[in-house]
C-alpha positions as CSV (number, residue, x, y, z in Angstrom):
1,X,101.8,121.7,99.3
2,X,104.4,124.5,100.1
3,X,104.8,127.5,97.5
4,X,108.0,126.7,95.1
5,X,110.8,129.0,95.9
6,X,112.4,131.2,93.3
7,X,114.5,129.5,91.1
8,X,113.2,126.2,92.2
9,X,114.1,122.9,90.6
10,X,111.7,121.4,88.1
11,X,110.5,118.3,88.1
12,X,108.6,116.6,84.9
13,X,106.8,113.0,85.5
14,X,105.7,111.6,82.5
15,X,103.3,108.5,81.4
16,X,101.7,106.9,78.7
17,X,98.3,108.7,79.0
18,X,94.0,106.9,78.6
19,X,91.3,108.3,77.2
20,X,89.6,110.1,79.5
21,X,86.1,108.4,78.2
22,X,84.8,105.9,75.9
23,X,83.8,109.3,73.6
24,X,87.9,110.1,73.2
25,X,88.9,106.1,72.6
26,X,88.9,107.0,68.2
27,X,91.4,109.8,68.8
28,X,93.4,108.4,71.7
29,X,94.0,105.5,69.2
30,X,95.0,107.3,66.2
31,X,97.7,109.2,68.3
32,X,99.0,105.6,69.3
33,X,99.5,105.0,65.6
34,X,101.3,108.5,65.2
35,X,98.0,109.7,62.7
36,X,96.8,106.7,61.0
37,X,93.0,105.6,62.3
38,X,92.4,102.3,63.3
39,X,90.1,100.1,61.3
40,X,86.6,99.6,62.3
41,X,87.6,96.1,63.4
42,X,90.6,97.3,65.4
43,X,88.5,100.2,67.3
44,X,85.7,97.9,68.0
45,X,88.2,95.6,69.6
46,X,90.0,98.2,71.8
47,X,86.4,98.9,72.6
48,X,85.7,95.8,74.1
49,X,88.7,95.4,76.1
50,X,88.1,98.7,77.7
51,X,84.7,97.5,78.3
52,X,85.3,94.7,79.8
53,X,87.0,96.3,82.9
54,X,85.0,99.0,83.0
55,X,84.6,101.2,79.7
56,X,87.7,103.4,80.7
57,X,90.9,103.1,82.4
58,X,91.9,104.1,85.9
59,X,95.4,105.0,84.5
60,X,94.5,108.4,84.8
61,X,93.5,108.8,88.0
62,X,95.9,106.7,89.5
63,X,98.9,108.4,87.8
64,X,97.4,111.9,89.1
65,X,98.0,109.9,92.4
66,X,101.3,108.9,91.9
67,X,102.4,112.3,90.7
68,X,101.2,114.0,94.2
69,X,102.7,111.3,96.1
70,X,106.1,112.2,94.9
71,X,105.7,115.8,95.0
72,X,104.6,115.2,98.6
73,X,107.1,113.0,99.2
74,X,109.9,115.8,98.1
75,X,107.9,118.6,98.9
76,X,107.7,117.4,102.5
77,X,111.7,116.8,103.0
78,X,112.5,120.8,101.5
79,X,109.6,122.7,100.8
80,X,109.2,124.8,97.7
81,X,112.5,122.9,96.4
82,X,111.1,121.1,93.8
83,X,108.3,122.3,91.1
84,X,106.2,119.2,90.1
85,X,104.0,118.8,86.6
86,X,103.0,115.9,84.6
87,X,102.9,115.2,81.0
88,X,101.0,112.6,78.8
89,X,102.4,111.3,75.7
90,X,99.3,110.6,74.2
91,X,96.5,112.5,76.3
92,X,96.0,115.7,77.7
93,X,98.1,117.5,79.7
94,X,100.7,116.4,76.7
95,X,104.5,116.4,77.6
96,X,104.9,120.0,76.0
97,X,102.4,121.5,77.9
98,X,103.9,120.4,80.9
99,X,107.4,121.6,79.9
100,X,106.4,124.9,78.6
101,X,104.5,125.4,82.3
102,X,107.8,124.6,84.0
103,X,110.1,127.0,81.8
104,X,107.6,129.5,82.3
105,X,107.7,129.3,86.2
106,X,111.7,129.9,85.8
107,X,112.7,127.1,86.7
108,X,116.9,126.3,86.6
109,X,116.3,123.1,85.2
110,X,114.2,120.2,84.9
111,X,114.4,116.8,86.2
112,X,112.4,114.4,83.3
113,X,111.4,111.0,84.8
114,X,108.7,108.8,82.8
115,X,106.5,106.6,85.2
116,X,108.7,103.3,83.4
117,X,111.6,101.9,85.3
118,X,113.0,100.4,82.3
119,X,114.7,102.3,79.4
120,X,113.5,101.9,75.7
121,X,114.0,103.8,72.3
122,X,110.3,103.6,72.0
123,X,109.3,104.0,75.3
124,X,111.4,106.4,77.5
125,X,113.7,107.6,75.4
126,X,110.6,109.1,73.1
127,X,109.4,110.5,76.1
128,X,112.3,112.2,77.2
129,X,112.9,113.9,73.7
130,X,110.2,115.2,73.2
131,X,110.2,116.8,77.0
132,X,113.8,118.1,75.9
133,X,113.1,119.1,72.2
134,X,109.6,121.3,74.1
135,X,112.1,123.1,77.1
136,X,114.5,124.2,73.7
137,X,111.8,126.1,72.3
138,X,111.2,128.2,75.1
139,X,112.6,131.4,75.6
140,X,114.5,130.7,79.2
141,X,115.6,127.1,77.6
142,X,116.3,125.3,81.2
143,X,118.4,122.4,80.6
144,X,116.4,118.6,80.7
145,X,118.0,115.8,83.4
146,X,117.0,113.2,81.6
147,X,116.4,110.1,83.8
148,X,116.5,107.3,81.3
149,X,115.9,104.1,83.4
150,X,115.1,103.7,87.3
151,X,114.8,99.6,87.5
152,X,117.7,99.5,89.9
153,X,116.6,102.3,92.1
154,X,117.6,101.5,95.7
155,X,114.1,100.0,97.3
156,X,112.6,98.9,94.9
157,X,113.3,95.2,93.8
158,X,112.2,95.0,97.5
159,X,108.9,96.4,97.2
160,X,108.5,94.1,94.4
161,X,109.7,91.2,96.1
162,X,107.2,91.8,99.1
163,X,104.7,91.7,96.1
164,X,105.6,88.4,94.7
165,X,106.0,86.8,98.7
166,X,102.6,88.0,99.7
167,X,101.0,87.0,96.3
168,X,102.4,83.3,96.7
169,X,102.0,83.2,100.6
170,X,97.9,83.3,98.9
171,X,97.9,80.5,96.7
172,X,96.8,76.7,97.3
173,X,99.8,73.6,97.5
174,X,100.7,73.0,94.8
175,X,103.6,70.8,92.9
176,X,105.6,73.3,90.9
177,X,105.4,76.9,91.5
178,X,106.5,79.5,89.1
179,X,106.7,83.0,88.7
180,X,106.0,84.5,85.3
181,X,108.1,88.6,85.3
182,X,105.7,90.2,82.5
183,X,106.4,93.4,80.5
184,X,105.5,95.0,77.3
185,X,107.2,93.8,74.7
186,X,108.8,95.4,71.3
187,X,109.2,94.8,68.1
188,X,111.6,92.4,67.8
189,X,113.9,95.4,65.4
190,X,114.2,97.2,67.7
191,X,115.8,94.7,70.1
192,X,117.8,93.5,67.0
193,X,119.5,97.1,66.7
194,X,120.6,97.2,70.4
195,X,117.8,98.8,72.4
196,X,119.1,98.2,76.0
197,X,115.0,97.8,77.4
198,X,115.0,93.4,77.5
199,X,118.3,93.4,78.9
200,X,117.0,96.0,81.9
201,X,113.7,93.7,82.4
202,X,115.9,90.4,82.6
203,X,118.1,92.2,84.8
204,X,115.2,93.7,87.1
205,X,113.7,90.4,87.6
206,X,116.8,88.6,88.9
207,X,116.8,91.9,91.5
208,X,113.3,90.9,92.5
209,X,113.7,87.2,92.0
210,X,116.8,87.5,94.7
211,X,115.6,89.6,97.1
212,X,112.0,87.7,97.1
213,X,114.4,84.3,97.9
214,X,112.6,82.5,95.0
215,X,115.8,80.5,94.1
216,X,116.1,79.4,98.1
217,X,112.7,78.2,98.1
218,X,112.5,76.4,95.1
219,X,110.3,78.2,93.2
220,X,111.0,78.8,89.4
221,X,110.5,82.1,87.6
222,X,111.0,83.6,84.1
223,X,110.5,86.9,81.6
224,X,107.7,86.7,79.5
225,X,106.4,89.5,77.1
226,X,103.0,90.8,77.0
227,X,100.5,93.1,75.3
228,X,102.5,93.3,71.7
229,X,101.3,95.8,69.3
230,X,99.1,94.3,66.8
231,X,100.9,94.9,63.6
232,X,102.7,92.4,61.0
233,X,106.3,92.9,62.2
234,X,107.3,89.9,64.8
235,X,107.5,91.1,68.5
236,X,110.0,90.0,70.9
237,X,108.7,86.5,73.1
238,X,108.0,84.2,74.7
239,X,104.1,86.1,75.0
240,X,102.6,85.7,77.9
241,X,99.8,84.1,76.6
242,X,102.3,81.4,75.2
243,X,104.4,81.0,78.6
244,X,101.1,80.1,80.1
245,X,100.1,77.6,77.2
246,X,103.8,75.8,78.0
247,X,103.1,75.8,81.5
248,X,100.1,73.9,81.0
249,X,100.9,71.4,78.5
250,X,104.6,70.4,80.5
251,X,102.2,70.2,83.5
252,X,99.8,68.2,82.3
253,X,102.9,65.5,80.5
254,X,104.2,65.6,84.0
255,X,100.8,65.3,85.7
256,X,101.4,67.4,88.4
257,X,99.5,71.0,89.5
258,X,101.1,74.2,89.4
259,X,100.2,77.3,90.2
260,X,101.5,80.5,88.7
261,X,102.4,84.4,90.0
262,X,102.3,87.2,87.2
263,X,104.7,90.1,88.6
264,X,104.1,93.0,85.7
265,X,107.3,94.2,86.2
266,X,107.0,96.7,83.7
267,X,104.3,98.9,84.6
268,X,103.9,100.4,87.8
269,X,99.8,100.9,88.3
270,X,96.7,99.6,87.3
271,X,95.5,99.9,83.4
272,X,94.2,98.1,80.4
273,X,97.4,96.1,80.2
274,X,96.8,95.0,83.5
275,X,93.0,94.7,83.9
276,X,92.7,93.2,80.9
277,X,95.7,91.3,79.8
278,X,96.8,89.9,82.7
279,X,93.4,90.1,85.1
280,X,91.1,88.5,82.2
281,X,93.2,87.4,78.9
282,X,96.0,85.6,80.9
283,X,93.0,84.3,83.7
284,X,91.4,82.6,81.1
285,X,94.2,81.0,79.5
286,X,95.5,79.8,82.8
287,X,91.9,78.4,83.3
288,X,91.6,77.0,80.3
289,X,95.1,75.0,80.9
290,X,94.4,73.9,84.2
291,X,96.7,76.6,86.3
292,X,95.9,78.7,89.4
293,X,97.0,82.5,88.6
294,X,97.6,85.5,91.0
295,X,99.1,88.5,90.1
296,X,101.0,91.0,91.8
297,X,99.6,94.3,93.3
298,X,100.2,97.4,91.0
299,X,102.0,100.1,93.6
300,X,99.3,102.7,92.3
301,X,100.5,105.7,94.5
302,X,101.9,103.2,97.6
303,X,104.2,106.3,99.4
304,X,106.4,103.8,99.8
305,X,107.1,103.3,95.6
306,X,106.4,107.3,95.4
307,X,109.5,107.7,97.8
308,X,112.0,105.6,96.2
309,X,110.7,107.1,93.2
310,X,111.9,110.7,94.7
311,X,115.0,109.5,95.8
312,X,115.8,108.6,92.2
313,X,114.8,112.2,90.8
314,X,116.8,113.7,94.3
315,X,119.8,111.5,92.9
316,X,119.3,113.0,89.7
317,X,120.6,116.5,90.5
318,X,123.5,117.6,92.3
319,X,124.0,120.5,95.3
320,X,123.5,120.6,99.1
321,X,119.7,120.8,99.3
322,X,119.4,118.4,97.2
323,X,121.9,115.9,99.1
324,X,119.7,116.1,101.9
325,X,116.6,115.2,99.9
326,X,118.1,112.5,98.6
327,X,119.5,111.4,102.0
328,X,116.1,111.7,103.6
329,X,113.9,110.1,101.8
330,X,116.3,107.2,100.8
331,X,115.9,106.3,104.4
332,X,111.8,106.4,104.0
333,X,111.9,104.5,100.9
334,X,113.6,101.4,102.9
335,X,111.2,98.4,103.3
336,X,109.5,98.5,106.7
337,X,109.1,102.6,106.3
338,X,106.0,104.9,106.4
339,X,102.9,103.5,104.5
């Protein structure tokens, strides 16, 4: 990768973070519940689900490869232009450390982008502030582009949709067809007070549902929430869990088979949310009610997701190098482009 110029544009990519072994799972934990420990019963269970795919994520790795995809991908259209780091929110590199690298290579400013396409008071939104709050408190203090929600990035309810039409040209006949658009879900509160993140994820699943022609070919599809924080509060439904439960129970009144797609619209790689609760929690539900399940594949560091990825952080800034970035690799992101 090409030597960034003086002056060059910064570019902070930010993500939820793993524990990097089953050693650092305690800690990695704690941070999720901003200082408080889990209980023995709660570790032992977060144990077992990272066990069961594996003992540790591949989050970690597979974000790394995301993050040089899109430096690639803008690194090859100007090199030197843009200055790429990543940040963790709950692991190492964290956020800060990524920020105060950036300020400290003098860059003019930095482009903040969290690996979400969706916007959320407790998701992006925390990211971004604490990227911000880090780049004040240095001494050069370059000014944060915040980039608060991507879901309606040119290219990518296609890439999506090609998902969904390969993962149901795969399946068996069947009677009724439906595709189930799964994302994390809240606490229903925050919803309550306005946060715009279900209305983004309803929104980015009619893109996908469109451009994949569901509708046209008859085949239904729906939101459902998944992987909700286990606390006493309510959390925004229908769980996915539940969805799959309905399915079942209206298929068997109806008697008829049907076969169901999982699109995790809200994450963009592999990880426990994935492996676990879709590959093996929602897998054995569906078995258990009589339904075939397939999921979508995760983009993991597809160049054709890290380029409409750098098209949005090229949109993000203004100038004439930058309008040929953007103009560039919006024509690689298009489906049918490189990779």
């Amino acid at each position: 990768m090409s030597r960034p110029a003086p002056g060059a544009l910064g570019v902070l990519l930010m993500a939820h973070g793993t524990p990097a072994s089953p050693s650092e799972i305690e800690a990695f934990y704690t941070r999720i519940r901003r200082g408080r420990p889990p209980s023995p019963e709660q570790l032992a269970d977060l144990v077992r689900r990272y066990d069961a795919i594996g003992g540790t994520s591949p989050l970690a790795e597979r974000t790394a490869a995301q993050v040089a995809g899109i430096a690639a991908a803008l690194d090859a259209v100007e090199p030197g232009a843009f200055l790429v780091r990543f940040g963790a929110k709950h692991t190492e590199p964290f956020i800060e450390d990524a920020a105060f690298e950036l300020a400290a290579a003098g860059v003019r400013r930095v482009v903040g982008l969290v690996l979400t396409p969706h916007r959320a008071s407790m998701g992006s939104d925390e990211y971004l502030d604490r990227a911000e709050h880090a780049l004040a408190s240095t001494p050069r203090q370059p000014p944060l582009v915040r980039v608060p929600q991507w879901y309606d990035a040119p290219g990518f309810a296609e890439l999506l949709a090609e998902r969904v039409r390969a993962t149901l040209g795969g399946l068996h006949p069947a009677d009724r067809t439906i595709v189930l658009f799964s994302a994390h879900s809240l606490p229903r509160r925050v919803v309550t007070a306005g946060d715009p993140y279900p209305g983004q994820v309803a929104a980015s699943a009619a893109a996908v549902a469109a451009a994949a022609g569901l509708d046209a070919a008859g085949v239904s599809w729906r939101v459902a929430w998944q992987s909700a924080g286990r606390t006493p509060e309510p959390w925004i439904g229908p769980d996915l869990l539940q969805a799959l439960r309905e399915i079942g129970a209206e298929s068997k009144h109806a008697g008829i088979r049907s076969v169901v797609v999982v699109c995790p619209i809200g994450f963009v790689s592999d990880h426990l949310e994935v492996l676990y609760d879709v590959d093996i929690e929602a897998h054995g539900v569906a078995a258990a009610e009589g339904l075939e399940l397939a999921r979508t594949a995760s983009f993991d560091a597809d160049p054709r997701f890290c380029a409409v990825v750098a098209g949005v952080i090229a949109g993000a800034v203004d100038g004439a190098v930058d309008g040929a970035v953007r103009a560039t690799i919006a024509g690689a992101a298009e489906p049918g482009g490189p990779g």
